[in-house]
N, C-alpha and C positions, 0 to 999 in steps of 0.2 A: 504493500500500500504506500510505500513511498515514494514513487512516482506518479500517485496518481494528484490528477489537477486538484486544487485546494479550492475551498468557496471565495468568491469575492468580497472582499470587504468595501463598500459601497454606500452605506446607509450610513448619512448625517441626523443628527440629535432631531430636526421637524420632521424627518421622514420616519423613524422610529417611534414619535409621537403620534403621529397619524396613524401608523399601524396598528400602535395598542390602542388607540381610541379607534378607530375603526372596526376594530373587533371586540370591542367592548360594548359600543354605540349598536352596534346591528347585531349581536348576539343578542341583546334583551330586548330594549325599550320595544323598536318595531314589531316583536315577537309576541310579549309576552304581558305586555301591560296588564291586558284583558283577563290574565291567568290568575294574576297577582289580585288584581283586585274584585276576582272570583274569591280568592281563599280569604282577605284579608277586608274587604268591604273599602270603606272611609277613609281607613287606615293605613292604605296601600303605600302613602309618600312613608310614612313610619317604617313599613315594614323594608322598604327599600333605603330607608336609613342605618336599619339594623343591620339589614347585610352590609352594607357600603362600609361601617365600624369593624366588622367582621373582616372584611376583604381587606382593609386599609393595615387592620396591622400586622396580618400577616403580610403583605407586599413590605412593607419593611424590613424584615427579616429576607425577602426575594432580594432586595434591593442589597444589602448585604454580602449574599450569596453570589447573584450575578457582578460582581464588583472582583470577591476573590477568585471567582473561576469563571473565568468569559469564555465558555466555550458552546458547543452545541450539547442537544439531551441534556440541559443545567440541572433542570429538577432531579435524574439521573445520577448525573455526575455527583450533586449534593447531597445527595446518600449514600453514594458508595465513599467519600470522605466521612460523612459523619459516620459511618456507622463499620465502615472498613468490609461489608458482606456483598462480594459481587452481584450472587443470586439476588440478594434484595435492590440490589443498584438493577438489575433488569429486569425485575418485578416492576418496580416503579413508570422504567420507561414504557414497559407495556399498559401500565394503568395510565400515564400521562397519551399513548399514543389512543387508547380507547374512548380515553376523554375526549380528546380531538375529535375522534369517528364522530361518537354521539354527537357529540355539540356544531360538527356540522351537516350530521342529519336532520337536528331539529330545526333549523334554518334553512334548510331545502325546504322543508313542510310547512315554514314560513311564507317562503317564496312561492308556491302553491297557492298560498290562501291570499296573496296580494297579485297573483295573476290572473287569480279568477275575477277580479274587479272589471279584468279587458276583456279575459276570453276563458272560457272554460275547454280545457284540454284534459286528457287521461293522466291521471299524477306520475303514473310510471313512467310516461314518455317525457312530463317536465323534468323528473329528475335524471333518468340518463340523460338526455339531453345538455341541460345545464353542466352534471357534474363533468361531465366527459369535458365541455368549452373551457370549463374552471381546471381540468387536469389539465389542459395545455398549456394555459397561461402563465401555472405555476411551475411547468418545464421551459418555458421562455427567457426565463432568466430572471435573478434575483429583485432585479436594479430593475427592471421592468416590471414586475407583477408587481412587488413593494410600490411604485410611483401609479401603477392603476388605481391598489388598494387608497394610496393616497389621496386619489383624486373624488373616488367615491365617497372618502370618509368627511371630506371636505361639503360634498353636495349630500351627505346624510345629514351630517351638524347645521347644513341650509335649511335641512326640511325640517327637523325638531325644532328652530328659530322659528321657523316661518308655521306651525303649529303653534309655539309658545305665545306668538304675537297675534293670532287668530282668537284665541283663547282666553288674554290679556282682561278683557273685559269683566270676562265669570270671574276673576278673583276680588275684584270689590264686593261679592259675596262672601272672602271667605272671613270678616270681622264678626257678621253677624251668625257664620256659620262653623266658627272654631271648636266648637266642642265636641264636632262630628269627627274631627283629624287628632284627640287626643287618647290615649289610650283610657281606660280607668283599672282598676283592680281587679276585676271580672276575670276567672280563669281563662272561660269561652273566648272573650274580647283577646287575650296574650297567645291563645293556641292561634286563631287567627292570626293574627301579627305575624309569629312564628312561620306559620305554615305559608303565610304570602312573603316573609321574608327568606325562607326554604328556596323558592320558586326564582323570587327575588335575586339571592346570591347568584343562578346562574349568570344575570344581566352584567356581573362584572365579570363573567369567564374573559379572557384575552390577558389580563396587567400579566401572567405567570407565563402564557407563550410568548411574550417579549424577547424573557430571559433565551430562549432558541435562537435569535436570530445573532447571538454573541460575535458568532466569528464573521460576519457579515457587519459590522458595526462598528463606523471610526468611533477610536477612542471610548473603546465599549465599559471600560471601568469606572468612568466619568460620568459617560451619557446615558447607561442605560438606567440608573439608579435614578437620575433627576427626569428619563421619559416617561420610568413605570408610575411615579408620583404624579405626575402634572395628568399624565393619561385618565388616573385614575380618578383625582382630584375634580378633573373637568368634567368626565361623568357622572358622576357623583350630585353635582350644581344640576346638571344637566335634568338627572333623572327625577330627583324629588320634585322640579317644578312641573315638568312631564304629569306625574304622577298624581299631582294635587289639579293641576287645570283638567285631566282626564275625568274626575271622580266629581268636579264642580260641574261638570258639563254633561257628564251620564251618568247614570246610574250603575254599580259595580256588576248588577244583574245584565244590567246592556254591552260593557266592554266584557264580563265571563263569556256573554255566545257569541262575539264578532270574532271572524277570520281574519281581520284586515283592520286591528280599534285604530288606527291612527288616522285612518280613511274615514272611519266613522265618525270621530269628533272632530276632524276638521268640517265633515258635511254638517253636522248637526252643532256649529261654532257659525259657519258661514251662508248655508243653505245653498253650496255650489258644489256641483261634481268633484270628485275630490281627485280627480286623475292625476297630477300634480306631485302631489304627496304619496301615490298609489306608486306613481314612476321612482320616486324619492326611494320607498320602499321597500320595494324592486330591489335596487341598487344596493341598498344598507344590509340587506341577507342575502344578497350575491358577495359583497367585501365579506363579510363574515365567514362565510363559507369558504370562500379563497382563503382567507388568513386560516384557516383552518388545516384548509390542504395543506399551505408553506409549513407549516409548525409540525405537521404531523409527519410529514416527509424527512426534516429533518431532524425529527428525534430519531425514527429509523435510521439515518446516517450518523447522529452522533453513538449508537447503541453500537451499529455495525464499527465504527473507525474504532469505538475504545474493544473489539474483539465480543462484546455480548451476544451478537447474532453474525450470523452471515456474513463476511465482509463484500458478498459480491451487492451488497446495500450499501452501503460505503462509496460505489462507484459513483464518479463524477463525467458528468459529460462535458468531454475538451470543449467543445465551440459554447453550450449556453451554462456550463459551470454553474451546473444543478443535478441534484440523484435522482432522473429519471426515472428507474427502475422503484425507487423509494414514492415517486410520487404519484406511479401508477399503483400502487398497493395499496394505497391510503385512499385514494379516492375511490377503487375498485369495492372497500369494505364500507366507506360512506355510503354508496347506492345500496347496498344491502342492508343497513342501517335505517335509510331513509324510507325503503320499500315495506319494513316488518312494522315498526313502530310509531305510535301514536304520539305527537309533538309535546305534551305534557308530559308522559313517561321520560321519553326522552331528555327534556330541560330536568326532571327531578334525578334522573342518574347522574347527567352530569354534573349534578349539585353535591351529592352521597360522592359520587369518585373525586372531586375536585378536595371536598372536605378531609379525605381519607390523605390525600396526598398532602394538603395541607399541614396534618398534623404530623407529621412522618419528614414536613422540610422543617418545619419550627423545631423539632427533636434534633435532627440532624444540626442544626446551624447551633441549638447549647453547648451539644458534645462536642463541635469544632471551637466553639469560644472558649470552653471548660478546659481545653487542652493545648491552643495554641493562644498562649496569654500575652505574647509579643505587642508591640505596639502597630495597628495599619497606617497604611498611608492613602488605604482606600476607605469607600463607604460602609461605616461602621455601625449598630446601631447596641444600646443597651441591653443587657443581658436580659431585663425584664420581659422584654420585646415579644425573643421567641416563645419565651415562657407563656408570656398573654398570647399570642398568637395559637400556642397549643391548645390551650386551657378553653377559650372560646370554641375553637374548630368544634373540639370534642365535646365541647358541652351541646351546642349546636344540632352536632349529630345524635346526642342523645335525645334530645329534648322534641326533635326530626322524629327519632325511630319511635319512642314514646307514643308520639301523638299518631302515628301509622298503626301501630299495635293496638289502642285504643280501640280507634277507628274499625278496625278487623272483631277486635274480638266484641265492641256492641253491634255490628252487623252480622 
């Protein structure tokens, strides 16, 4: 393997920010609003703040990690340092590559439900179709798919503006209607919350496949730690207002049954065809989907380069200096993803996998601070950090499995 061609390092600090918000902007909001504030009522901007606390300290502990080891398969790589167990360093990259699969299956089924606005087609022929156009893009080269994604991500964050400013008006209702967006003590009221902020965490999936695109990334020690923040930060702004204009303007019974809610409360903000926003939408679960493929291709190449699988995944292609062979794999197991499974299912695994890994990189990153007690010169953050990072995940996921258990055994 050591002649074989190396990835291009290409990707400046705004193109790296566009990516993670890209894939953080069209993994959820366009998807999933409707979901959220199915399970969580009124309360849906709350419950999307919960996760976003949730999300946010573990990315600092991410931020950390990708700082001391810039390379590809990071989440990977960051357990086989912390924990020194090969097998469980390819445990991971497989659970991180399954993440990918699901999370852009559910966003094919997104794209589905925003295409039927134009035209109603066979779902099986949108998604080979789509995924198959999206496998080539992400074999075109790094520097080119990444400045697609960018450009999409650009004209997603137009459409969520141009909703928010649609929208603008219903919030001078919400003085007299605050006590609908606060929690109270009520078990029922918190399982809610919970369960739409369950849902919720997936809309920050993307700040963690950042850390992948390391070797692709000037000055990745510096930049990726200040993209994965700002990425995450901007979403964040982004979604709670989303969130709160959605739930002033419909009913959480009206965005649970919509295939398309962003379509819906622009028409029911404007009383105008909502095509616009529909194309907007389009576009934010196609980026999504893409960043997906990128990420997931190359954890299969950084798994392959470090010897965990195959090294003939590893292979780079000389002219567009990309693992081909890796990026047909991943998109081949999307279509099968998107073909069996129902879009809810879906957003909720990758919620349960992302959390799993979650607490498994906060582990990892004490046992490397616990033992290399040197001074950095990179992005460092307080020991407490991973600890909180851990500590949430897992309670998260209990408090998650809890209320599914419930649910099962009074049914």
């Amino acid at each position: 393997m050591t002649n074989s061609p190396a990835l291009r390092r290409s990707l400046n600090l705004p193109l790296v920010i566009l990516y993670g918000l890209g894939n953080i902007l069209g993994a959820g909001i366009y998807v999933l609003i409707g979901k959220v504030a199915g399970a969580a009522g009124y309360l849906a901007p709350f419950s999307f703040l919960v996760a976003s606390i949730i999300a946010g300290i573990t990315a600092f502990s991410f931020c950390e990690l990708s700082s001391r080891f810039p390379v590809s398969a990071g989440e990977a790589v960051y357990i086989k340092e912390g924990f020194k167990i090969p097998q469980l360093s390819l445990a991971v990259g497989l659970l991180i590559i399954l993440t990918g699969v699901v999370s852009a299956a559910t966003m094919t089924k997104g794209f589905v439900g925003y295409l039927n606005v134009f035209v109603e087609l066979p779902p099986w022929l949108v998604i080979i179709c789509l995924l198959a156009l999206l496998g080539m893009v992400a074999v075109w080269g790094i520097a080119e798919s990444v400045t697609i994604a960018a450009a999409f991500t650009v004209l997603e964050i137009a459409g969520l503006l141009l909703v928010l400013f649609v929208t603008m008006p219903v919030l001078e209702q919400l003085p007299a209607r605050k006590g609908e967006f606060m929690p109270t003590m009520d078990l029922t009221v918190w399982t809610g919350v919970f369960g739409g902020a369950f849902l919720a965490f997936y809309a920050y999936v993307g700040f963690e496949d950042m850390v992948n695109l390391a070797e692709e990334v000037k000055d990745s020690r510096r930049n990726l730690p200040i993209a994965i923040l700002l990425a995450l930060a901007i979403a964040t702004i982004i979604y709670v207002l989303i969130a709160l204009s959605s739930v002033l303007i419909l009913t959480p019974e009206q965005l649970q049954l919509s295939d398309s809610p962003l379509s819906d409360i622009y028409r029911a903000a404007t009383n105008q065809n909502p095509w616009f926003i529909s194309i907007v939408s389009l576009f934010a679960v196609i980026n999504g989907a893409l960043i997906q493929i990128i990420m997931g291709s190359r954890v299969v190449y950084g798994l392959a380069k470090q010897g965990l699988i195959s090294e003939a995944l590893a292979k780079i292609n000389p002219r567009t200096q990309t693992p081909v062979l890796s990026t047909g794999i991943i998109t081949g197991l999307i279509v099968i993803a998107a073909m069996w499974l129902p879009i809810e299912t879906l957003a909720r695994t990758t919620s349960y996998l992302l959390l799993v890994l979650f607490c498994m990189v906060n582990l990892a990153l004490v046992r490397i601070k616990r033992r290399d007690t040197e001074k950095l010169t990179t992005f460092t953050v307080p020991m407490y950090i991973p600890y909180a990072g851990f500590i949430s995940c897992a309670l998260f996921l209990a408090i998650q499995t809890w209320s599914v258990l419930s649910n099962m055994i009074g049914t």
